[in-house]
PAPA-461729 format. One record per atom (N, C-alpha, C, O, CB): residue number from 1; atom name; x negated, y, z negated. Coordinates in steps of 0.02 Angstrom, whole numbers, plus 50000, padded with zeros to 5 digits. Each point is the difference from the previous one (the first is absolute). Glycine has a CB too. Layout:
// residues N
{drenkol:NUM&vofi:CA&px:X&py:Y&pz:Z}
...
// end
This chain:
// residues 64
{drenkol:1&vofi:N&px:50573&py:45204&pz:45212}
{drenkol:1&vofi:CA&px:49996&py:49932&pz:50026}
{drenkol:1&vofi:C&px:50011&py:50001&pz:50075}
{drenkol:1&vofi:O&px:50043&py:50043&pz:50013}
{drenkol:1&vofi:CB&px:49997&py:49910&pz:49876}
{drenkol:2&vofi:N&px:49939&py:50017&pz:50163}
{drenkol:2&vofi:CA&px:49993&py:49983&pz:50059}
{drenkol:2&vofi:C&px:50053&py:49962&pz:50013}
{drenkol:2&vofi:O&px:50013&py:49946&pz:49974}
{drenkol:2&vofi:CB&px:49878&py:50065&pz:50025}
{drenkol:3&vofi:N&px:50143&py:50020&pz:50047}
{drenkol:3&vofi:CA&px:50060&py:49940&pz:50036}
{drenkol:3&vofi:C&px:49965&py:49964&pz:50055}
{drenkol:3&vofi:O&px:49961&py:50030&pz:50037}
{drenkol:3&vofi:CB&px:50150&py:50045&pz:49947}
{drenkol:4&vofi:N&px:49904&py:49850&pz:50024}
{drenkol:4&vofi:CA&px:49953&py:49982&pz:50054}
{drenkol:4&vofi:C&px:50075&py:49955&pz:50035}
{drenkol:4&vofi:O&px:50006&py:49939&pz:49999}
{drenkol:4&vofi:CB&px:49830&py:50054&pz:49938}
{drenkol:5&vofi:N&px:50212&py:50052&pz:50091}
{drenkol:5&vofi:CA&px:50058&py:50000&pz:50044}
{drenkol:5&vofi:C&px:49981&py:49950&pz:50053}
{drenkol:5&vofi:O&px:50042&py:49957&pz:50008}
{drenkol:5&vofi:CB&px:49994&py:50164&pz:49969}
{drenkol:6&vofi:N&px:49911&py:49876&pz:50060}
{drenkol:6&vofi:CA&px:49976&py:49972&pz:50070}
{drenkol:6&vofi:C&px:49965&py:49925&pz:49979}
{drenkol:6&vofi:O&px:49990&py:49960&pz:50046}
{drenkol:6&vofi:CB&px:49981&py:50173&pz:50018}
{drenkol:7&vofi:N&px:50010&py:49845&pz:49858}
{drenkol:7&vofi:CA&px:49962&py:49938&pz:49987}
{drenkol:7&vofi:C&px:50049&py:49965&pz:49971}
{drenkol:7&vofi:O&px:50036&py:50021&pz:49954}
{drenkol:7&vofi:CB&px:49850&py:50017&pz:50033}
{drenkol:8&vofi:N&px:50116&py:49910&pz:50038}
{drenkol:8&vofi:CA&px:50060&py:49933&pz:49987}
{drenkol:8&vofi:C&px:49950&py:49924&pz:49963}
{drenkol:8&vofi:O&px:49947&py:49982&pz:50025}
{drenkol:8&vofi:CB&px:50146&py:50063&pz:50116}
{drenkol:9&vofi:N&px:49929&py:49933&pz:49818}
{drenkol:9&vofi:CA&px:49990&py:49943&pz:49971}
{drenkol:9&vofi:C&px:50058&py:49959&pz:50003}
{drenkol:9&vofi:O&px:50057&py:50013&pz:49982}
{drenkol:9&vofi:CB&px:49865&py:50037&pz:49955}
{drenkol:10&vofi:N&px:50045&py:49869&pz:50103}
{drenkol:10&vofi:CA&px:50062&py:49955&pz:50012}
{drenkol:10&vofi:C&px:49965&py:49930&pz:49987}
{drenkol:10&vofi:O&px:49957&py:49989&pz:50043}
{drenkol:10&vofi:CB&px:50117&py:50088&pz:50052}
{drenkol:11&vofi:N&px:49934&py:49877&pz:49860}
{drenkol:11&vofi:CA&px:49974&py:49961&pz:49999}
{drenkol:11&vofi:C&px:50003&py:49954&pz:50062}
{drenkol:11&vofi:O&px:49958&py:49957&pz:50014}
{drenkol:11&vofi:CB&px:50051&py:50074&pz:49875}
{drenkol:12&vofi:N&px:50042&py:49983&pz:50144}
{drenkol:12&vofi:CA&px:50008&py:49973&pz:50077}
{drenkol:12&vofi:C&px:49967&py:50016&pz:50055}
{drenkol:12&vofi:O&px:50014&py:49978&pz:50056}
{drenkol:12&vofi:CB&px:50072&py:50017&pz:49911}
{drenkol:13&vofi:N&px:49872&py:50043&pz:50020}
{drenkol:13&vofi:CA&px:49971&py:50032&pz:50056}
{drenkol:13&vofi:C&px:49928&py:50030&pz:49981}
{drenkol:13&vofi:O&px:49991&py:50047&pz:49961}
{drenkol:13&vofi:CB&px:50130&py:49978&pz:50082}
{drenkol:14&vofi:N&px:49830&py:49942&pz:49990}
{drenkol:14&vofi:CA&px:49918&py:50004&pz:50000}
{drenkol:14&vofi:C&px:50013&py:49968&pz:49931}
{drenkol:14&vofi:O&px:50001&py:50053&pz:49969}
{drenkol:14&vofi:CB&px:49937&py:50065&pz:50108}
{drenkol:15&vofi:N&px:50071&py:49839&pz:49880}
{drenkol:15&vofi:CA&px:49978&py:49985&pz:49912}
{drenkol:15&vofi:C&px:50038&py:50060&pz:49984}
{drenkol:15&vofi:O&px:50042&py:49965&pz:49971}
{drenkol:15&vofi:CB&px:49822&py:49977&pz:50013}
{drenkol:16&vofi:N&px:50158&py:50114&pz:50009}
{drenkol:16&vofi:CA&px:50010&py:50043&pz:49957}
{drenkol:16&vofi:C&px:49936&py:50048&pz:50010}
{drenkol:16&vofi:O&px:49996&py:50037&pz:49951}
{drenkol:16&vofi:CB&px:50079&py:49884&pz:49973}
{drenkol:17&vofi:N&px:49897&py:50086&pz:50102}
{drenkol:17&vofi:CA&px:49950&py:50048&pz:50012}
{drenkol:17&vofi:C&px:50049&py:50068&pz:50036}
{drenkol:17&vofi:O&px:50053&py:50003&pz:50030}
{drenkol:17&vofi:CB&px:49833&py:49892&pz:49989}
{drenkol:18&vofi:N&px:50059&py:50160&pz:49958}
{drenkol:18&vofi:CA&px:50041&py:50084&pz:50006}
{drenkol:18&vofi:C&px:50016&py:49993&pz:50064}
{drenkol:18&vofi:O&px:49962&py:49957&pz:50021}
{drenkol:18&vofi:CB&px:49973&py:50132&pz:49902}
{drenkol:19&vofi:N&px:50111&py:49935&pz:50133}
{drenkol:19&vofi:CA&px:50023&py:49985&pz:50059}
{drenkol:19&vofi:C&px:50030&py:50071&pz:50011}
{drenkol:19&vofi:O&px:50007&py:50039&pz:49953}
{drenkol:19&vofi:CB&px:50010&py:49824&pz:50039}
{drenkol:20&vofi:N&px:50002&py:50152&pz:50074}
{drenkol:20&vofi:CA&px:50020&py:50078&pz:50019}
{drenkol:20&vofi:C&px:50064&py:49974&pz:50014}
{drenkol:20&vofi:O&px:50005&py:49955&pz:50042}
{drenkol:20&vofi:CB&px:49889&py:50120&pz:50011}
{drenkol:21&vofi:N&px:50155&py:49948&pz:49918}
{drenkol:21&vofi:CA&px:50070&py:50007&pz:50017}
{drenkol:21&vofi:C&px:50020&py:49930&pz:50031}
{drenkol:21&vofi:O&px:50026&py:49989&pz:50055}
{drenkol:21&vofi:CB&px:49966&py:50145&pz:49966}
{drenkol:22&vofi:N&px:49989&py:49819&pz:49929}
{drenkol:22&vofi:CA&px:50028&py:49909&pz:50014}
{drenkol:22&vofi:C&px:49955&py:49979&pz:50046}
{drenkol:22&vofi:O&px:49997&py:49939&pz:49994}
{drenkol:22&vofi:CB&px:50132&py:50063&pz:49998}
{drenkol:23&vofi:N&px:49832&py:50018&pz:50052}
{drenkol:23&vofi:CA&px:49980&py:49987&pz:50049}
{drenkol:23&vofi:C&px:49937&py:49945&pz:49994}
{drenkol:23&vofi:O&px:49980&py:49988&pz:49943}
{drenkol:23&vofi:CB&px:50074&py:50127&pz:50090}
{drenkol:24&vofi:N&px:49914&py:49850&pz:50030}
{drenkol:24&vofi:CA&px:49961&py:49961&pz:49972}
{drenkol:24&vofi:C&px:49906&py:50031&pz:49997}
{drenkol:24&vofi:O&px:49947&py:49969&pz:49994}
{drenkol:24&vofi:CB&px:50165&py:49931&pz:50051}
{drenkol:25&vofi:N&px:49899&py:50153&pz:49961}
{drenkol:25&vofi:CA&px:49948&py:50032&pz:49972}
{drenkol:25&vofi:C&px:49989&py:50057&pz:49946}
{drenkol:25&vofi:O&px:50022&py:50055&pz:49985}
{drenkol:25&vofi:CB&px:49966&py:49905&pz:50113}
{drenkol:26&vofi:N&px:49955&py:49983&pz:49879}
{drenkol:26&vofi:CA&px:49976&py:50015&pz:49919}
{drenkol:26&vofi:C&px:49981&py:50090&pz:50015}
{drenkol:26&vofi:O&px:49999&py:50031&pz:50053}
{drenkol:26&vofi:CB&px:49929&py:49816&pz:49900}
{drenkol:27&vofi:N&px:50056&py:50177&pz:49970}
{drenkol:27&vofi:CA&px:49963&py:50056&pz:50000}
{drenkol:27&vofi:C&px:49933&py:49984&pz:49991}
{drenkol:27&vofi:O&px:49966&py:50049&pz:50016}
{drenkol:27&vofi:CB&px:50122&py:50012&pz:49948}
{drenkol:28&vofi:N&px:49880&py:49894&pz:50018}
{drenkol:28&vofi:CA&px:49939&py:49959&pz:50009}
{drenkol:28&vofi:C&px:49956&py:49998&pz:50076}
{drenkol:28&vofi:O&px:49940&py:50004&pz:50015}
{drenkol:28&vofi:CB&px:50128&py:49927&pz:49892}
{drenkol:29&vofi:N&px:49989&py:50061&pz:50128}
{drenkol:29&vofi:CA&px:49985&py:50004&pz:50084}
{drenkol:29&vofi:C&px:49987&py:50071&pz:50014}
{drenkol:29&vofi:O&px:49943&py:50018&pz:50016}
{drenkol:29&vofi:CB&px:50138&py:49886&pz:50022}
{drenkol:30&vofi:N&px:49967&py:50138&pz:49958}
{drenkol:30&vofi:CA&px:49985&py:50066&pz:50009}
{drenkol:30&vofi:C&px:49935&py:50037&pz:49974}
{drenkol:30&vofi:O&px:49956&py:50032&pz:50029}
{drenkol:30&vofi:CB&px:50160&py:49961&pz:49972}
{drenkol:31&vofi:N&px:49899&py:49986&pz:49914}
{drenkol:31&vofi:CA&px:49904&py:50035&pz:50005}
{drenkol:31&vofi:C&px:49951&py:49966&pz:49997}
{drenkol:31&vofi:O&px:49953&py:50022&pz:49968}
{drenkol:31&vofi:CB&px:50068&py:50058&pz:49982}
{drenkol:32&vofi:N&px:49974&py:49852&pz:50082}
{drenkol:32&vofi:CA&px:49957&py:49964&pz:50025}
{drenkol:32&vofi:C&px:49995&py:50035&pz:50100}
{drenkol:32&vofi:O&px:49953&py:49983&pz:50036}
{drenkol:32&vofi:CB&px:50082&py:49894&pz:49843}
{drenkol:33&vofi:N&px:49991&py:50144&pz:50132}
{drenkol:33&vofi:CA&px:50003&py:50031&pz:50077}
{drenkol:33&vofi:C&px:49958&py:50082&pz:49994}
{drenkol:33&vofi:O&px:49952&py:50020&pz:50032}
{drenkol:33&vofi:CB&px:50191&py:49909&pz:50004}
{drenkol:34&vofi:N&px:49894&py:50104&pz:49914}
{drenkol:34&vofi:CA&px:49948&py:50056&pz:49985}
{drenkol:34&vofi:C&px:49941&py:49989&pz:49969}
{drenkol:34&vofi:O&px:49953&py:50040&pz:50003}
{drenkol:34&vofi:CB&px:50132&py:50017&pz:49990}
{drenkol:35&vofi:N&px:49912&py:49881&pz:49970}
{drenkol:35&vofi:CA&px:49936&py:50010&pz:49961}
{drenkol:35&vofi:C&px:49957&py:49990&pz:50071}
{drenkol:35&vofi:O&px:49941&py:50015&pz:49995}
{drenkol:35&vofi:CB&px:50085&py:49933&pz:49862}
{drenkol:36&vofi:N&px:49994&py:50030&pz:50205}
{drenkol:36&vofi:CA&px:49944&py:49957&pz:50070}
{drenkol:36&vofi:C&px:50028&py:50066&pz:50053}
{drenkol:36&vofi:O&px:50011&py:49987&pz:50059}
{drenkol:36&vofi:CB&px:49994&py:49829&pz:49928}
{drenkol:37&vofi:N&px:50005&py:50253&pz:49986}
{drenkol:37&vofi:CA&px:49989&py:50045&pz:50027}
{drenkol:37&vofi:C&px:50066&py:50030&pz:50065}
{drenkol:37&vofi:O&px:49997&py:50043&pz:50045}
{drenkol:37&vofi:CB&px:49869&py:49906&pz:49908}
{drenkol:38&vofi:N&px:50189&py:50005&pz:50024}
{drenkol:38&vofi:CA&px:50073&py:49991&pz:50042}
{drenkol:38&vofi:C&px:50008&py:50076&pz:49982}
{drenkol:38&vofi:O&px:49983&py:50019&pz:49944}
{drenkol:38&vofi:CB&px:50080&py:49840&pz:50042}
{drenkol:39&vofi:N&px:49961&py:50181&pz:50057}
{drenkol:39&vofi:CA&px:50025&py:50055&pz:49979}
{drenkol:39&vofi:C&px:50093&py:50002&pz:49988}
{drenkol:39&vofi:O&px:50040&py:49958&pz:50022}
{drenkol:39&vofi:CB&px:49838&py:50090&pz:50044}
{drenkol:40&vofi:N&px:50131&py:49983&pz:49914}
{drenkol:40&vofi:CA&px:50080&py:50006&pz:49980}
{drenkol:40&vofi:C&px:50022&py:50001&pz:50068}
{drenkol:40&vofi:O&px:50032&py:49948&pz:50010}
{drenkol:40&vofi:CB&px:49974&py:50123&pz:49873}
{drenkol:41&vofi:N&px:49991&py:49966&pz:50171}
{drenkol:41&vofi:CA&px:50038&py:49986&pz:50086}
{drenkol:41&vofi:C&px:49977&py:49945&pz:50015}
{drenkol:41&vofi:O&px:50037&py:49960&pz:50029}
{drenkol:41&vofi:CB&px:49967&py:50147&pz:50024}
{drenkol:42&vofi:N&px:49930&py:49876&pz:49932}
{drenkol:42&vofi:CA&px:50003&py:49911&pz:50021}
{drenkol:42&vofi:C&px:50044&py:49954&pz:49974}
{drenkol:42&vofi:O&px:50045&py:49978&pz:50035}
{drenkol:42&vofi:CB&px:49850&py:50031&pz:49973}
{drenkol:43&vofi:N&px:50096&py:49970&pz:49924}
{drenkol:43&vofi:CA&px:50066&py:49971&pz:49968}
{drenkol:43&vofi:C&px:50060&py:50009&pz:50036}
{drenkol:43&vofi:O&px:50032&py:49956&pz:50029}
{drenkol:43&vofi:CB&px:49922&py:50064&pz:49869}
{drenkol:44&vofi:N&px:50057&py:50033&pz:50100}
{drenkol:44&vofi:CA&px:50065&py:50017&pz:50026}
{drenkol:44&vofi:C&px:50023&py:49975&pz:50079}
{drenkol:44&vofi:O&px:50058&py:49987&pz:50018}
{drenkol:44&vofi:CB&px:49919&py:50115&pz:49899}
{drenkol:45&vofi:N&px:49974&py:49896&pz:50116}
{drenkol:45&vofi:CA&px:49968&py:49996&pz:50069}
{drenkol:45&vofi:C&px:50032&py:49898&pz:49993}
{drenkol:45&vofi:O&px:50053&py:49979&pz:50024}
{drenkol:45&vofi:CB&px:49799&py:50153&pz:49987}
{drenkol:46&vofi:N&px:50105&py:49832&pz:49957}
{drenkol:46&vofi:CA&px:49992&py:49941&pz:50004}
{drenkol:46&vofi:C&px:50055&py:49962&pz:49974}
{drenkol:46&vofi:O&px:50017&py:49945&pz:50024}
{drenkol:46&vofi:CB&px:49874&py:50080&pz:49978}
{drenkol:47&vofi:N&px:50150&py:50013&pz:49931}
{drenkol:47&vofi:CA&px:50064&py:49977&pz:49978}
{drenkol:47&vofi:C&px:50034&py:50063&pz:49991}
{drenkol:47&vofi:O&px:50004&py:50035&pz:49949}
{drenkol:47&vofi:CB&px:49963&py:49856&pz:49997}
{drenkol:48&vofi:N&px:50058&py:50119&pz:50118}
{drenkol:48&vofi:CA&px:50063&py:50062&pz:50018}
{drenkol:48&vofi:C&px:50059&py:49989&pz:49937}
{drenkol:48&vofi:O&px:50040&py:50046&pz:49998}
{drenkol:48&vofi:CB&px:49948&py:49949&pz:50161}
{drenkol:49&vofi:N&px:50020&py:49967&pz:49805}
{drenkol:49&vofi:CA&px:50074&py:49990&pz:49946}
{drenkol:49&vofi:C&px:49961&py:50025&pz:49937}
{drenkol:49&vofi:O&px:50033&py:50022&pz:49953}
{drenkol:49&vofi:CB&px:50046&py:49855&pz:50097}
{drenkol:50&vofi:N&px:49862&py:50120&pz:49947}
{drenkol:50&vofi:CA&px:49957&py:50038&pz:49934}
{drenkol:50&vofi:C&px:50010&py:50098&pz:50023}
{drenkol:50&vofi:O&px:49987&py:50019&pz:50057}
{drenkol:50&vofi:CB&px:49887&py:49848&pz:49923}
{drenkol:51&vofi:N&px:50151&py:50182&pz:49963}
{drenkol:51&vofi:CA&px:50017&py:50035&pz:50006}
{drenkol:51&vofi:C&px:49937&py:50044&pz:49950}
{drenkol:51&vofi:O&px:49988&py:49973&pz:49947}
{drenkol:51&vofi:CB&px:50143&py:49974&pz:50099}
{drenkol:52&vofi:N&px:49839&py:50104&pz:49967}
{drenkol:52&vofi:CA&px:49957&py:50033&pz:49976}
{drenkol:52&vofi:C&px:50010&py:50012&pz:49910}
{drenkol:52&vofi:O&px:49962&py:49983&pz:49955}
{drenkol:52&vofi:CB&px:50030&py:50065&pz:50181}
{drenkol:53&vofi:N&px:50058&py:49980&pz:49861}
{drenkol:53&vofi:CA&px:50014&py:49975&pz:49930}
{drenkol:53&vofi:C&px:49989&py:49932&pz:49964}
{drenkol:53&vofi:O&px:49977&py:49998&pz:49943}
{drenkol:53&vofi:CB&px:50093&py:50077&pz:50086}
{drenkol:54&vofi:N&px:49943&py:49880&pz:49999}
{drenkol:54&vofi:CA&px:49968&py:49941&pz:49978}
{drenkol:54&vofi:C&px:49955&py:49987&pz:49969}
{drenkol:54&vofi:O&px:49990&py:49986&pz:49941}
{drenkol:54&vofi:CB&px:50042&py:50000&pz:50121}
{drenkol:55&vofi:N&px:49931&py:50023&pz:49993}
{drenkol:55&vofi:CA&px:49920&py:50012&pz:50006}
{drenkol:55&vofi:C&px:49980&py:50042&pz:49941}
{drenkol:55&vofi:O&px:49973&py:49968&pz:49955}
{drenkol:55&vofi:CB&px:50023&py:50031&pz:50177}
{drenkol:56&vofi:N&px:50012&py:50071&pz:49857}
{drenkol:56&vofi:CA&px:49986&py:50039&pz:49948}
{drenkol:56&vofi:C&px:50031&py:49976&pz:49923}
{drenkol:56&vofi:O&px:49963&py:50010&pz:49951}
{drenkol:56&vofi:CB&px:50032&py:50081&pz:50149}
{drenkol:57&vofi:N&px:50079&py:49872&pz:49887}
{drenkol:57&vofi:CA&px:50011&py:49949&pz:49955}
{drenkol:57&vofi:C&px:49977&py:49941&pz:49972}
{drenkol:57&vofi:O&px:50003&py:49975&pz:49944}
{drenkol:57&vofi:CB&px:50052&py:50072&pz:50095}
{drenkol:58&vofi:N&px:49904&py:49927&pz:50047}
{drenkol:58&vofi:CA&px:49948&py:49958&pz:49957}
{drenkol:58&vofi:C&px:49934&py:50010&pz:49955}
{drenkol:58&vofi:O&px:49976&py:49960&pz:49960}
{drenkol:58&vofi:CB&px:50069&py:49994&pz:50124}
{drenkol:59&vofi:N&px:49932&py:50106&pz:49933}
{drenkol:59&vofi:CA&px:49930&py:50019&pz:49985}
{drenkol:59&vofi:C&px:50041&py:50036&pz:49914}
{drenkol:59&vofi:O&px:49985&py:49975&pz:49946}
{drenkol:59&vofi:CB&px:49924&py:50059&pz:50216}
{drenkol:60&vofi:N&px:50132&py:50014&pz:49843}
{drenkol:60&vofi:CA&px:50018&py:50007&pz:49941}
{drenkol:60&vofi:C&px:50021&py:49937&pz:49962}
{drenkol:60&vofi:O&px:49997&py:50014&pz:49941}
{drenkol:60&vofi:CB&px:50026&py:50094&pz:50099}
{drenkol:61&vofi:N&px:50000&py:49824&pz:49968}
{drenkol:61&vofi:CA&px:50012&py:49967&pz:49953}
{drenkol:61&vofi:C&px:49925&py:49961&pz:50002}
{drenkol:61&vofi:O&px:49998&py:49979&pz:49942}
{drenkol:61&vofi:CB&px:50146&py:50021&pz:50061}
{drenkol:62&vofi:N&px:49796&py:49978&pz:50027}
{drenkol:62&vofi:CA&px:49944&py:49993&pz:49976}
{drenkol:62&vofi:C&px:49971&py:50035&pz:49952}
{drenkol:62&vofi:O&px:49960&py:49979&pz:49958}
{drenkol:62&vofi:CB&px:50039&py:49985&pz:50127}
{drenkol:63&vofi:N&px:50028&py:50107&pz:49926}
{drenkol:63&vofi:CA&px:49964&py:50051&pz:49959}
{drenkol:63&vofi:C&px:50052&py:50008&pz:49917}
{drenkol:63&vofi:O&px:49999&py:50049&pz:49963}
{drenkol:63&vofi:CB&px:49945&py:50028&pz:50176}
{drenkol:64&vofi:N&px:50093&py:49868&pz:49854}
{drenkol:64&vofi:CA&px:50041&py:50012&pz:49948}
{drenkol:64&vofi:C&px:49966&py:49967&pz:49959}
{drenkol:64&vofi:O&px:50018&py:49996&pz:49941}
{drenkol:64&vofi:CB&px:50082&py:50021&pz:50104}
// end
């Protein structure tokens, strides 16, 4: 089973949609940014508090 340590659910925050570590961005956002060709240093680049792991946590919990 997959630990997904870095994805937070809060009904307080975005609806309850998957979120990175409370924060107010979804994992929805993230691979909506790669699916439009964002590379992982861009992300990173544009929201410096998103941590590369993240990023790779989100795509594994899409892929769950």
């Amino acid at each position: 089973m997959t630990k997904f340590d870095r994805i937070t659910f809060d009904e307080n925050i975005m609806n309850g949609q998957a979120c990175i570590r409370g924060m107010r961005i979804t994992v929805s956002l993230i691979l909506n940014l790669i699916a439009n060709n964002k590379s992982f240093d861009d992300i990173i680049q544009d929201y410096p508090y998103i941590k590369i792991e993240d990023i790779r946590q989100s795509l594994k919990y899409a892929a769950f």
